[in-house]
N, C-alpha and C positions, 0 to 999 in steps of 0.2 A: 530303571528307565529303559523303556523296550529301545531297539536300535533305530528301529522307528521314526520313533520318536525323539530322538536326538538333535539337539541341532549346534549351530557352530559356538564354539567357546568363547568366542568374539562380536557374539550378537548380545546387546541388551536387552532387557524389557524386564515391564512393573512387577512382574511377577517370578522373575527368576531370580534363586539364591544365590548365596555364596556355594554352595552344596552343589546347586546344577550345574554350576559353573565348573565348579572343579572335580565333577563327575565327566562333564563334555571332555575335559582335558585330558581324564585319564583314557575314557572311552577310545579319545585319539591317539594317544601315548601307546598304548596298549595295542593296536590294530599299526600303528606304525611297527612297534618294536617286536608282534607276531610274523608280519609279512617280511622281515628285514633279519630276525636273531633267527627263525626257524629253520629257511631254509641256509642259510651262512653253517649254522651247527651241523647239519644234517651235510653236507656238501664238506666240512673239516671232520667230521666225525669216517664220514666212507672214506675220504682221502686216508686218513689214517689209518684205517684198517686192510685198506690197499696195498700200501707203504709198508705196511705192520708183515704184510702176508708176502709179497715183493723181498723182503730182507730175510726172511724166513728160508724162502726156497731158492734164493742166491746163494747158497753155496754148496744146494744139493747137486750132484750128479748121478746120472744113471749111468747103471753097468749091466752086465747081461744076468740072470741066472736060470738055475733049475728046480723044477717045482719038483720040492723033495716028498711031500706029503699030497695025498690025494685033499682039493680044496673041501673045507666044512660049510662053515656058513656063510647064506646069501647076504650080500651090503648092498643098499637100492632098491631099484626097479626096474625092471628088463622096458627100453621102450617100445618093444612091441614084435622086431624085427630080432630079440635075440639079442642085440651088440650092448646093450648098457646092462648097467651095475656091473657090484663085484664081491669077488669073494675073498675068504681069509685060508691064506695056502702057507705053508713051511716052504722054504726057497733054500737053496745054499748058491752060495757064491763065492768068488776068489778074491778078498783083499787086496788094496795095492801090498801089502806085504806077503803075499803069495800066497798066505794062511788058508785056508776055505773055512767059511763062517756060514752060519746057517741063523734063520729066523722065522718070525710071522709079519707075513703084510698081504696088505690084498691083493691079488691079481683079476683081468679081468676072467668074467667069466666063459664057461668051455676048456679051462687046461687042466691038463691030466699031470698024473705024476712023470718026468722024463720031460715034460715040454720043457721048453724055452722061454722066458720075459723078461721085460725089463724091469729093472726095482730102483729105486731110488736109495741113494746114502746122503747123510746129514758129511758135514766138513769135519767130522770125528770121525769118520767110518763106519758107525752107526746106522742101521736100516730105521726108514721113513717107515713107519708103520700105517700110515694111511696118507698117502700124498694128495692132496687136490690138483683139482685141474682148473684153467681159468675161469672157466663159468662159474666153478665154488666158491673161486677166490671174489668174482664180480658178484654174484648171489650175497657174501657176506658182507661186501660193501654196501651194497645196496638196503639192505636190514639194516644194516646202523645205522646208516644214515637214515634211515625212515624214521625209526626208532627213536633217533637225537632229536630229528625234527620235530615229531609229534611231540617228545617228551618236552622239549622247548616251549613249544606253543600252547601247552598244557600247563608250562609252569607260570608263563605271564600271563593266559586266561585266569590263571587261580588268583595272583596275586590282583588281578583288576576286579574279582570277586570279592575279592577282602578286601577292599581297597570302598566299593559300594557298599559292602556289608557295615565298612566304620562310620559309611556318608550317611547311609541310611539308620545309625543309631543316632548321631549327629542330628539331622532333619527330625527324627522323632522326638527327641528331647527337646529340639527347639518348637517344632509346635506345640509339642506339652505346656513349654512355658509360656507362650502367649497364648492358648489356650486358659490357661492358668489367672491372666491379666485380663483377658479380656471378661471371665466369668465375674471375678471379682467385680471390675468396670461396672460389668450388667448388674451388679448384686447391688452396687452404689448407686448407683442408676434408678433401682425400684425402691430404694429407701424413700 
């Protein structure tokens, strides 16, 4: 039944089933429970991945180092001016236990080997190998939450699909059978 054509689940008339009936119901049910579970999912889903990323780089700290290798390859896209993306460089650095440690993580682009940056360490001592910055972190909330949403609102469109698809075998079997009744009727009829 086109959306149309719809009308309140609560209206009678001679010619409405038990079927239309309880098709109007889900039509409702379904368009409440769209407008209401998608965005709630979509809204706990970014929250969480927020939180998720938030707890993540709580306990990193940066320290200074030196870019011990000349950088290789480009990560990004320059936007325009030069100053964005980045690249992947060998760094070394001084542990809080005085050691000097060395690794790979990205720096921004334009530094040579001898420069100076800042790197990131995990709460083990361990280098951040690709640290995000807020915008990735809101970037990837924002995709999930999209993400939840749409997949939400896709999952009770399906099930109001199958839900019409059992009304309408329903409906068809029952017109089959007074069809069925009525032929005969006629057939006595012309006896």
């Amino acid at each position: 039944m086109p959306f149309g054509k719809l009308r309140p689940p609560w209206r009678r008339g001679p010619l409405r089933r038990g079927t239309d009936v309880a098709q109007s119901w889900m039509a409702l049910v379904a368009g409440v429970l769209i407008a209401v579970s998608a965005p709630a999912a979509g809204v706990l889903t970014a929250d969480a991945v927020d939180a998720a990323a938030h707890r993540q780089s709580a306990g990193w700290h940066s320290v200074s180092a030196v870019v011990a290798k000349e950088p290789a390859a480009r990560i990004g896209v320059d936007s325009g001016n030069g100053a964005g993306g980045r690249v992947q460089a060998v760094v070394r650095w001084t542990a809080a236990d005085h050691s000097v440690r060395s690794g790979e993580t990205t720096v921004p682009t334009g530094v040579h080997v001898g420069d100076r940056t800042t790197v990131w360490l995990d709460r083990g001592g361990a280098l951040v190998r690709d640290p995000g910055n807020p915008a990735d972190s809101l970037a990837e909330s924002v995709v999930a939450g999209s993400v939840a949403a749409t997949g939400t609102g896709l999952l009770v469109f399906g099930a109001h699909r199958a839900g019409v698809r059992l009304l309408n075998r329903r409906r068809y079997a029952q017109w089959e059978k007074e069809w069925a009744e009525a032929d005969d009727r006629w057939r006595h009829h012309q006896q």
